[in-house]
N, C-alpha and C positions, 0 to 999 in steps of 0.2 A: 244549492247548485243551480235550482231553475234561475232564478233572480241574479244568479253573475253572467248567465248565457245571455239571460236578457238585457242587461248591463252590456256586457262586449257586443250584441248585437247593436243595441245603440249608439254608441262608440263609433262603429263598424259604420252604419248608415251618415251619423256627423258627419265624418271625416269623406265620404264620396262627393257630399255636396258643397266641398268648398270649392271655391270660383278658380281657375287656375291665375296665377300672378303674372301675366305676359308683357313685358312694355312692346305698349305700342306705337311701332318708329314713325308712324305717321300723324300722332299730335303732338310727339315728344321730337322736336326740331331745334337743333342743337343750334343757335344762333350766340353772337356777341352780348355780354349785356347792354353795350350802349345801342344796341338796336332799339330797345322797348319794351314794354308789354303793348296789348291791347284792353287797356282797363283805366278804373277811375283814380288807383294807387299812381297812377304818371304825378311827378313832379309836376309844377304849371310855367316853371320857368326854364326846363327843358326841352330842348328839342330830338325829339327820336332821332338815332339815324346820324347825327353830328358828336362823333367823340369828344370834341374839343368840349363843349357844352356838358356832356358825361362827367367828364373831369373835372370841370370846376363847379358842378352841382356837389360830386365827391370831396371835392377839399371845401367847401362852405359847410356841408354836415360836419362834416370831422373838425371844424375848431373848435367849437364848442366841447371836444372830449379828449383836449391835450391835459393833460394837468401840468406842464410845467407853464399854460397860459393863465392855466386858471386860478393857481395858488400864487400868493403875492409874499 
């Protein structure tokens, strides 16, 4: 009996000290993706900030993963 009290009192104590899960709206900024990141994952032949450039970074990835281009 003692050792299940003390069991659910540990339990009890876990379970206070977890972090509460809040998003936070002010690093979480909801933008375009052809805005950007700020990081070293940037493409080198894009330009932040120009969709048009967005785009055809996007369809230059994507041929390489058609298969009616790829099978002969």
């Amino acid at each position: 009996m003692r050792l299940a009290a003390t069991l659910l009192l540990a339990l009890t104590l876990m379970a206070c000290s977890e972090k509460a899960q809040i998003l936070d709206v002010k690093k979480n900024v909801d933008v375009p993706a052809y805005m950007g990141a700020k990081n070293g994952f940037v493409e080198k032949n894009w330009t932040p900030g120009d969709k048009t450039s967005w785009e055809a970074q996007l369809k230059s990835r994507s041929k390489g993963q058609d298969e009616y281009t790829r099978v002969e």
